[in-house]
C-alpha positions as CSV (number, residue, x, y, z in Angstrom):
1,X,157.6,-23.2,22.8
2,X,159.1,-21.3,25.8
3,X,162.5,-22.3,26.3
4,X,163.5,-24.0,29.2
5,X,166.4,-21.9,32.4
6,X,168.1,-24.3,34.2
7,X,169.2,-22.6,37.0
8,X,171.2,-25.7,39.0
9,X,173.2,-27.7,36.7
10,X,172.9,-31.5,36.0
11,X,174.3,-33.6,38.3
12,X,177.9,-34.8,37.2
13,X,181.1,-36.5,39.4
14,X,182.7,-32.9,40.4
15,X,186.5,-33.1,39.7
16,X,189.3,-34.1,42.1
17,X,190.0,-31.0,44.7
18,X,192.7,-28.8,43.9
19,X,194.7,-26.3,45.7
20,X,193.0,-23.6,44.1
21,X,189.2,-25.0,45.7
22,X,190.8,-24.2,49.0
23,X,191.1,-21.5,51.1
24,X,194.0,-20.8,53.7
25,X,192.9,-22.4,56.3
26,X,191.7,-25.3,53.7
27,X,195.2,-25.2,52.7
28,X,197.0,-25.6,55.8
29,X,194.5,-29.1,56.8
30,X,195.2,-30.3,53.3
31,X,199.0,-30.2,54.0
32,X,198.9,-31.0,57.4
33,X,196.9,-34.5,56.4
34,X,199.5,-35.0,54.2
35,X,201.9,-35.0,57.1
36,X,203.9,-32.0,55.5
37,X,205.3,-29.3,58.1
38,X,203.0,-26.3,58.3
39,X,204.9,-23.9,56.2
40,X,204.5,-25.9,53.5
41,X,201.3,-24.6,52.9
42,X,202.5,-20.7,52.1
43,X,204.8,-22.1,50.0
44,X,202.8,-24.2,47.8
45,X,200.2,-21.6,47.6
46,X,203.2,-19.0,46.8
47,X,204.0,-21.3,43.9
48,X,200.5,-21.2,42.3
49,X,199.7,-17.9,42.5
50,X,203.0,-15.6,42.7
51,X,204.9,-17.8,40.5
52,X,202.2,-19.4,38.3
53,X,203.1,-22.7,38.6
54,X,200.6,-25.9,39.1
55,X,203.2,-28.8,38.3
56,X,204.9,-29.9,42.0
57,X,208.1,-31.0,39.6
58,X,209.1,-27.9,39.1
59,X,208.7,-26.5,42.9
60,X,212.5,-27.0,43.2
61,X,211.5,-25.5,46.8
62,X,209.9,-28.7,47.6
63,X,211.6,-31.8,48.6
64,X,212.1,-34.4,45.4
65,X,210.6,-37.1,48.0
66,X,207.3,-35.6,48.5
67,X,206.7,-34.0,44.9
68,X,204.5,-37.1,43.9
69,X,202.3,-36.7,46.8
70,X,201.7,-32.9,47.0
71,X,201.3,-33.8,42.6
72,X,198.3,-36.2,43.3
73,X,196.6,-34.6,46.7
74,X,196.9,-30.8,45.4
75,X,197.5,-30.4,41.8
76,X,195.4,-33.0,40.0
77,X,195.1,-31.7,35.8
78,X,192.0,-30.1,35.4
79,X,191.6,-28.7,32.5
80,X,193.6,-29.0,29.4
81,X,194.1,-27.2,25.9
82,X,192.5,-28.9,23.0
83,X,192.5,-25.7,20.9
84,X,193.7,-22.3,20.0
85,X,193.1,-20.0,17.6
86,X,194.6,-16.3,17.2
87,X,193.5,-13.0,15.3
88,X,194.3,-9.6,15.7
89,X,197.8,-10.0,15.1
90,X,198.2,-12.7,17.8
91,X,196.6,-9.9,20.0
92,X,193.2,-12.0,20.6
93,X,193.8,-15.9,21.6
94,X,190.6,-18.3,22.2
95,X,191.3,-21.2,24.2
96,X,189.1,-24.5,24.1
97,X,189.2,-26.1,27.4
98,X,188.6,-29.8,28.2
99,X,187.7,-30.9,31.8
100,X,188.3,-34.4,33.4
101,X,184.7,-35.4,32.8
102,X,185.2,-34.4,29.2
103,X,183.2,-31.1,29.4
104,X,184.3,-28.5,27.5
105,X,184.6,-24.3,28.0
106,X,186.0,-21.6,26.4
107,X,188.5,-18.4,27.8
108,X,190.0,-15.6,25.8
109,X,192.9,-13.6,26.5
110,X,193.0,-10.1,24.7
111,X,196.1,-7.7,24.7
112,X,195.5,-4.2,24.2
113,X,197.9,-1.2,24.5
114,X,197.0,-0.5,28.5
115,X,195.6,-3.2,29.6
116,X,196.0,-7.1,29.4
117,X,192.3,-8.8,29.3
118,X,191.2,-12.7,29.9
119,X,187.8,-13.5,29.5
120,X,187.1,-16.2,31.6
121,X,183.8,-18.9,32.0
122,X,182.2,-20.0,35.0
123,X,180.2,-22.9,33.7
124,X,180.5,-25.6,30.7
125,X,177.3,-24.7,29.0
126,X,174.7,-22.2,30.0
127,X,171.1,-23.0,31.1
128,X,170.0,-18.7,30.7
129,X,168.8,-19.8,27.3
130,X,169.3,-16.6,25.4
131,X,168.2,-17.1,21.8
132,X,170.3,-14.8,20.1
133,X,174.0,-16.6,22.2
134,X,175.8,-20.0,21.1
135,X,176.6,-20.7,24.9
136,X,172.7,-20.5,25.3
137,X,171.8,-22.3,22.5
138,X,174.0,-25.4,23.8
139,X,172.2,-26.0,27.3
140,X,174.0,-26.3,30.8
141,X,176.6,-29.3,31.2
142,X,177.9,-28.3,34.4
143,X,179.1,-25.8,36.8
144,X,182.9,-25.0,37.2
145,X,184.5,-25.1,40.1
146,X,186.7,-22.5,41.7
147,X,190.3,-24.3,40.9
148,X,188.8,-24.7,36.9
149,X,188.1,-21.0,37.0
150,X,191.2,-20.1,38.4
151,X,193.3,-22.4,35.9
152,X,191.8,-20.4,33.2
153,X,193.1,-17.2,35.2
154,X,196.3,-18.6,35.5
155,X,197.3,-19.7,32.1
156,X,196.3,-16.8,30.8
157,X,198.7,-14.8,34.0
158,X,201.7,-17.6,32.8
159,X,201.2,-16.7,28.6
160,X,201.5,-12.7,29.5
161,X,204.2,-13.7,31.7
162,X,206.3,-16.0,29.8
163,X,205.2,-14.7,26.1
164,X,205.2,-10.8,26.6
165,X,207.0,-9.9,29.7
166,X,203.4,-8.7,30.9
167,X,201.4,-8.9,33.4
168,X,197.5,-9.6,33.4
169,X,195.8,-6.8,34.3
170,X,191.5,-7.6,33.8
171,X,189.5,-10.3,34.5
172,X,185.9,-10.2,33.0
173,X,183.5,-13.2,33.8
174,X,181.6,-13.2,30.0
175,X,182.6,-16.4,28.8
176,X,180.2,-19.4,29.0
177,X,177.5,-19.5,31.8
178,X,176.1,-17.2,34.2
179,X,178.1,-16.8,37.1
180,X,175.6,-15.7,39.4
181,X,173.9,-19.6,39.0
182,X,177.5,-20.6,40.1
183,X,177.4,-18.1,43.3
184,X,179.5,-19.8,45.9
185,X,182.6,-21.1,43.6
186,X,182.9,-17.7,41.5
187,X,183.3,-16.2,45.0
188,X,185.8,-17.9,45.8
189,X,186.9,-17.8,42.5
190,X,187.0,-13.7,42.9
191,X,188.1,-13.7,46.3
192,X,191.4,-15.6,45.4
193,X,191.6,-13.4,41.9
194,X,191.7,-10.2,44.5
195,X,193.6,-11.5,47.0
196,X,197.6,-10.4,47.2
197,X,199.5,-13.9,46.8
198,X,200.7,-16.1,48.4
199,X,196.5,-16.2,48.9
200,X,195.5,-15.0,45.5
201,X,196.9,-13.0,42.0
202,X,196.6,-9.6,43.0
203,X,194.5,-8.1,40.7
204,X,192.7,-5.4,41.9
205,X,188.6,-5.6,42.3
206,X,188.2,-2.7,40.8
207,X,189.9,-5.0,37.3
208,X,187.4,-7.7,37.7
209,X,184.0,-7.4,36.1
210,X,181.5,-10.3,37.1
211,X,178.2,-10.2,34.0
212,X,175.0,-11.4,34.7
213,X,171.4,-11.8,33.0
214,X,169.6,-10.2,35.7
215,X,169.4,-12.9,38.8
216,X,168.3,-10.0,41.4
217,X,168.5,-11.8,44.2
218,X,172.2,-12.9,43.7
219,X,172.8,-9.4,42.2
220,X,171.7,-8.3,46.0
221,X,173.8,-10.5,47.7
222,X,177.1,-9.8,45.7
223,X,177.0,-6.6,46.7
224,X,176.8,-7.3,50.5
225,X,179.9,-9.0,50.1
226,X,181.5,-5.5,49.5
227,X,184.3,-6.6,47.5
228,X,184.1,-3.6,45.2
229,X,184.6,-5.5,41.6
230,X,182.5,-4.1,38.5
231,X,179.0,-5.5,38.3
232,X,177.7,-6.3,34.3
233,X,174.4,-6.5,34.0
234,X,173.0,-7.7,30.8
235,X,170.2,-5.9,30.0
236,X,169.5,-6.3,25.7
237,X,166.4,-4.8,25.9
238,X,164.3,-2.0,28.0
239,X,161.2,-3.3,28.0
240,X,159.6,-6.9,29.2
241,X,157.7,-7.7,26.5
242,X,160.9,-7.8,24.2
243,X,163.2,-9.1,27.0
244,X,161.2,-12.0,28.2
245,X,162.3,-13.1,24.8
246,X,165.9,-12.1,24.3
247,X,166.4,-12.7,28.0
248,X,164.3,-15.4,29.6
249,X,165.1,-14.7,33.1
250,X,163.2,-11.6,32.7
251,X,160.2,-14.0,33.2
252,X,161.2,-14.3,36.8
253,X,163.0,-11.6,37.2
254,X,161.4,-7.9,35.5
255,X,163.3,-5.3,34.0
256,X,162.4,-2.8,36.7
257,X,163.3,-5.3,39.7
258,X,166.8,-6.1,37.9
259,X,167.0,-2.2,37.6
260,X,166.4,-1.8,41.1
261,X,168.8,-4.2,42.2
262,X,171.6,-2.9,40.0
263,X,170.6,0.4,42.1
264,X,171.5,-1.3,45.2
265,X,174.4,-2.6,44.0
266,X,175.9,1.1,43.2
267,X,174.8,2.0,46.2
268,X,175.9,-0.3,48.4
269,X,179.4,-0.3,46.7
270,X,179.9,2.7,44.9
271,X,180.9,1.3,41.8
272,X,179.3,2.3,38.2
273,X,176.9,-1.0,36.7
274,X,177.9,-1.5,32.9
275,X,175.2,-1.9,31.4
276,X,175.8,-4.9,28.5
277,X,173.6,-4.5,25.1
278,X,173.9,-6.9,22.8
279,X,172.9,-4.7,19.1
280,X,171.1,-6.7,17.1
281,X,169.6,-5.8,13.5
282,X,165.4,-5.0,13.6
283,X,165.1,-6.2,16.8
284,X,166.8,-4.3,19.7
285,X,167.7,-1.3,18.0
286,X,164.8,1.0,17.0
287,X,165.3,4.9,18.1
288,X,162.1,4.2,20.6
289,X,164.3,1.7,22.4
290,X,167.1,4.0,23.1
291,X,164.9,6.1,24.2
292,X,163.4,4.3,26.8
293,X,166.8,2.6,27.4
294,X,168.4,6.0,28.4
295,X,164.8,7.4,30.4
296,X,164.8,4.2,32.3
297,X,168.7,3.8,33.3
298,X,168.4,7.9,34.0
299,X,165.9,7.4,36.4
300,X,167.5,3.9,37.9
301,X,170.7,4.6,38.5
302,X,171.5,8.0,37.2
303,X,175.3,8.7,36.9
304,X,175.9,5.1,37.8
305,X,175.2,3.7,34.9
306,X,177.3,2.9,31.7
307,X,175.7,1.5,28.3
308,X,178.5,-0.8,26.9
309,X,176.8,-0.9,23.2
310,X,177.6,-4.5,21.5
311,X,177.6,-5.0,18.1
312,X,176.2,-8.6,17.8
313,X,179.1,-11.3,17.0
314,X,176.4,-13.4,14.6
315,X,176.4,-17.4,15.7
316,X,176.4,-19.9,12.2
317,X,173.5,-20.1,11.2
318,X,171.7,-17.4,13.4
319,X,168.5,-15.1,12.4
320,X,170.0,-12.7,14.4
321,X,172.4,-9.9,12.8
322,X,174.2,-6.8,13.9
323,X,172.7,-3.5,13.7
324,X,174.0,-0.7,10.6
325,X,176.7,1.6,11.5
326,X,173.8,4.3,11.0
327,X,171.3,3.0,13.3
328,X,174.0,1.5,16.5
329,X,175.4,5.5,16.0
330,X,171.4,6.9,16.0
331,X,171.1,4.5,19.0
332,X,174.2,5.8,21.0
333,X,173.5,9.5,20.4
334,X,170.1,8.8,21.8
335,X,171.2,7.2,25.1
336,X,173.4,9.9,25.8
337,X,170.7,13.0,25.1
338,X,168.8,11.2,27.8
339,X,171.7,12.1,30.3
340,X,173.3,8.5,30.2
341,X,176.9,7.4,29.5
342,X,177.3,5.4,26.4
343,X,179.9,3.9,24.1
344,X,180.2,1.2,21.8
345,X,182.3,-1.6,22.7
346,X,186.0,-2.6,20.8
347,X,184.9,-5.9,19.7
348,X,187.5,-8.5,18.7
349,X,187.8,-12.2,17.7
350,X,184.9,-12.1,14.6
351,X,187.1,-14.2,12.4
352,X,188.2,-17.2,15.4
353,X,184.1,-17.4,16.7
354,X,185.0,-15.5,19.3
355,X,180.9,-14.9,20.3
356,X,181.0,-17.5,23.6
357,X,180.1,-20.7,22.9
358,X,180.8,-21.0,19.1
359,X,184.3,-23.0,19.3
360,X,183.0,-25.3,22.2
361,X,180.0,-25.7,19.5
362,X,182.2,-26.3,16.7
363,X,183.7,-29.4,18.7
């Protein structure tokens, strides 16, 4: 039976607005109906995202008297921590995320000797159904909205802070979900990530890598927004016949027309596409595939593309394993001797189920 995309989540009581769902001119209505002065609204929003801080009690900026208030209308609890597990030396930390509603979602935060990574998730759930992924496998609850995304950014921004002295560096939407099904609230999401406070975190576009399955037409429209952030595109497969498995989008969506908007995308912003593929054993990775892989992304996007090869995190349970050392190396050298960048990717997390999905699935 042909498994079902949900491309609009269920419909579910969104949580209570949060300074984070606002822009600035959201932000200055939201304290002026609060009958605050107007300055007030800089300074809250310099709290959040120059100083990290969502709890109004420890604003000692802000008047004692009005701390409730600004508490309930502006900084309502999201999301909270209801576990974490570490590996790597305490180098790789998964977070399990509960929402109000009692959804749950998953981040990562990954330090590495130049750079400080968080993996974030733009929806509880995933409707993309990808066989071979535990997100998939669970369905869509919900989409996030742009303060729950942000949290995520911002915990992770307060632990290198407060834990390391450090400061966070990338942001890469691969947790759970699709975040081109969640268009309008990873905008804003990215547009605040981007923005220098007191209107955002500062991290630069070019740090911020926003995945996708394939939705073209989304693909298309992110990049007339021109905001210069790293497109992922995850391909797992050159040709339909084995995609429209691995990848059910490609149903709707062909390999050729999610090439040729990945094309645009370059174009239109000058930025490399990463090219995501997920190694798995027998099915993905026969020399014949990498050769096609490497023809087809050669004649797509040329220099613009990048192969990030994945060895597959296997899910309990699963069919699906990762490739030999022998044949992900035979299927990297043949990538490249069609003229195409490729490398395999650092994985981390195999002990804490750090494949997306697995600890939310583990309850």
């Amino acid at each position: 039976m042909k498994q079902q995309l949900v491309f609009e989540a269920p419909r579910r009581a969104m949580p209570p607005q949060h300074l984070a769902d606002l822009d600035e001119a959201g932000r200055a209505a939201a304290v002026a109906e609060l009958g605050l002065p107007a300055f007030r609204a800089k300074q809250l929003a310099n709290q959040y995202y120059g100083r990290l801080i969502a709890d109004p009690q420890q604003m000692t900026d802000l008047p004692a008297a009005v701390r409730n208030q600004v508490a309930e209308k502006l900084f309502p609890a999201l999301i909270n921590p209801v576990r974490e597990i570490q590996c790597d030396a305490g180098e790789t930390r998964k977070t399990l995320w509960r929402a109000v509603d009692g959804s749950t979602f998953e981040s990562v935060l990954m330090r590495y000797p130049q750079r400080n990574t968080v993996c974030i998730s733009s929806q509880a759930g995933c409707g993309m159904a990808c066989p071979f992924c535990a997100t998939g496998q669970g369905g869509l609850q919900r989409n996030l909205t742009t303060a729950e995304i942000l949290e995520q950014v911002r915990a992770a921004s307060s632990t290198m802070r407060a834990e390391h002295d450090g400061r966070l560096s990338n942001i890469v939407f691969m947790g759970m979900g699709e975040p081109l099904a969640n268009y309008n609230r990873v905008l804003g999401a990215v547009r605040r990530i981007i923005a220098p406070p007191p209107n955002g975190f500062g991290i630069s576009a070019r740090s911020v890598t926003v995945s996708t399955v394939g939705l073209a037409p989304a693909i298309r429209k992110l990049a007339d927004e021109r905001l210069g952030v790293t497109l992922a595109l995850s391909l797992h497969a050159p040709d339909d016949e084995l995609r429209d498995t691995l990848v059910p989008v490609n149903n709707r969506w062909k390999v050729s027309e999610v090439l040729d908007a990945a094309r645009y995308y370059a174009d239109t912003t000058g930025r490399r596409v990463s090219i995501e593929y997920a190694l798995i054993r027998d099915v993905n990775d026969q020399p014949w595939r990498a050769d096609l892989l490497g023809k087809k992304l050669h004649g797509a996007l040329g220099p613009l593309a990048h192969v990030n090869v994945i060895p597959l995190n296997p899910t309990p349970g699963s069919e699906w394993d990762a490739s030999p050392k022998p044949a992900e190396r035979e299927f990297v050298k043949r990538v490249r001797e069609r003229g195409v960048s490729c490398t395999v990717r650092d994985t981390r997390g195999r002990e804490i189920a750090a494949a997306c999905g697995q600890l939310a699935a583990e309850g």
